[in-house]
N, C-alpha and C positions, 0 to 999 in steps of 0.2 A: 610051401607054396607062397609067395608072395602076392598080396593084393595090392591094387593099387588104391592112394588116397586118395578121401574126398576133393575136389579143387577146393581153393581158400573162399570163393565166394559161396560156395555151397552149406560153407561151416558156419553160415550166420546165424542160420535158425531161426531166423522173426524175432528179433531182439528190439521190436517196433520199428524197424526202419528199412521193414519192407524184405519178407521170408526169402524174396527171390531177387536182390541188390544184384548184379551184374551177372546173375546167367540168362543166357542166350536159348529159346526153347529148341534150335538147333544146335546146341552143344550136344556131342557125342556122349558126354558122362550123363548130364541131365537125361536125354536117350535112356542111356543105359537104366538110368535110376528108374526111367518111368515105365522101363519094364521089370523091374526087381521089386517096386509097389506093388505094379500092379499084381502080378505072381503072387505075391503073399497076403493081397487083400481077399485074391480068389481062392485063399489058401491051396495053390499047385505046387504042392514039395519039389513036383519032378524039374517044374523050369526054375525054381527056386531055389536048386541045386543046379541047374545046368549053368546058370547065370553066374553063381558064385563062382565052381568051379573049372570050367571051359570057358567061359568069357569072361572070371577072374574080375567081376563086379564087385565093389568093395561092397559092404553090406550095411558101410552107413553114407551109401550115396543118395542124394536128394534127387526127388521128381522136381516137374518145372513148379509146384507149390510147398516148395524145400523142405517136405517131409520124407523120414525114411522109412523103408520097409516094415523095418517095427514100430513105428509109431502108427502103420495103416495096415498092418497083417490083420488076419479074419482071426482074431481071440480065442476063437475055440480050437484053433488047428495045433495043439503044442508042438507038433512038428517042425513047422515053419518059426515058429519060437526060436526051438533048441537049434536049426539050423543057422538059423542070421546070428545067433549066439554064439555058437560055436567057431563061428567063422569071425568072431569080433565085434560084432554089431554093440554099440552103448548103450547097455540096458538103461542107462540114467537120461538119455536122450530128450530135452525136455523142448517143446511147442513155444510158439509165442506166450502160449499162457502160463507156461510153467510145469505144464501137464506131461508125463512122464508117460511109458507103456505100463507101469503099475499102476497108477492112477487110472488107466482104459480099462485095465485088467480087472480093479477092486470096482469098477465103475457099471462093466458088465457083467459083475460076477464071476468069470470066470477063476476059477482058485485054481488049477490046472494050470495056469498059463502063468499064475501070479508068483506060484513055488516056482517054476521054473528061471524067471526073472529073478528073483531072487539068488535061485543055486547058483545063479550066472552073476552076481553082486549088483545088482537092485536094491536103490537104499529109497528103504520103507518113509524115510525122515526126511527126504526131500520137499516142503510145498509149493504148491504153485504158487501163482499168482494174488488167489485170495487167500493166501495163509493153510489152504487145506493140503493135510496129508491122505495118502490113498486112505488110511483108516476112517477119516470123514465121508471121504466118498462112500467105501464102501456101508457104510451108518445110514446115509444119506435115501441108497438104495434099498436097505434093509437086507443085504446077503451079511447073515448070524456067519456062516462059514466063513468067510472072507475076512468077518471082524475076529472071529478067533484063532485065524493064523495071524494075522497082524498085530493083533493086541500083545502078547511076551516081547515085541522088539520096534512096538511105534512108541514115539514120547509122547505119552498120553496126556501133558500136561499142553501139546501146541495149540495154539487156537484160531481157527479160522477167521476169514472177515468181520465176523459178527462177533468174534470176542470168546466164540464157544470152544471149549475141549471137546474132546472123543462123547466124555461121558456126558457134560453139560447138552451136547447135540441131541445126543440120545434122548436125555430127559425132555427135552423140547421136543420131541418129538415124537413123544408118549413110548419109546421102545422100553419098555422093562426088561424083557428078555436079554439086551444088547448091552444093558446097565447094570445088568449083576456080572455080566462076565466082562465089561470095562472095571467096575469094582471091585473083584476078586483078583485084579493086574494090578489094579491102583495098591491092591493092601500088602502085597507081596513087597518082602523087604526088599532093595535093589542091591 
């Protein structure tokens, strides 16, 4: 089944120069996008599917605030994940700030949706904008699960705005718990 592409202006993503450069909120794909958002922020698999499949909505098409469906899906629905995924959606999809759907993922905790990004090639190593990787985030939050699926494949050496690592954050922020099991990844030969 063939989808169709995002248009070229939609592919800009807030690169500062403005997430919504030359769409039109009555373009028919914008349209479309701002129903395949919305769909997956209400987490409704059924129109989430109707949309991909019978009106063959690409699944990294932009609403009129140039986000896609995965970047605004309701996080705890892994349904609506594996579906936009399935169907090609760019797990690496990143916001004006750099913010990825892993970074939402490690941000809200959800690990369920985080594996899933993943299985679908979600790179854990991407940071955003202040230099943070989802594993800060999730540090940040204090989800211990979230840090120990990410800790055996994030570069525990990157460091956020502030200069800090994984583990440096941690210490700052009094988590011992999150410091021995950064620690025990750090000691592991590579």
């Amino acid at each position: 089944m063939k989808l169709k592409k995002p248009q070229t202006a939609s592919v800009m993503r807030g690169r500062g120069q403005g997430a919504c450069a030359g769409m039109q909120p009555g373009n028919a794909e914008i349209r479309a996008g701002d129903r395949l958002t919305g769909a997956a922020a209400r987490g409704d698999i059924t129109e989430v599917r109707h949309l991909l499949h019978l009106e063959l909505v690409h699944p990294d098409s932009h609403n009129r605030f140039g986000k896609t469906a995965l970047q605004v899906m309701m996080f705890g629905n892994i349904f609506v994940a594996e579906e936009l995924l399935k169907q090609g959606a760019n797990p690496n999809i990143q916001d004006g700030s750099g913010t990825t759907p892993a970074h939402d993922a490690a941000r809200t905790g959800f690990l369920d949706t985080l594996k899933i990004l993943v299985e679908h090639g979600a790179d854990v190593n991407v940071p955003d904008a202040s230099g943070s990787l989802p594993i800060h985030v999730a540090i940040r939050e204090g989800y211990t699960d979230v840090v120990c699926f990410l800790a055996p494949q994030s570069q525990l050496q990157q460091k956020d705005s502030k200069g800090r690592t994984p583990l440096e954050l941690a210490e700052d922020l009094g988590l011992s718990h999150i410091q021995c099991i950064l620690e025990q990844h750090l000691s592991v030969p590579a």
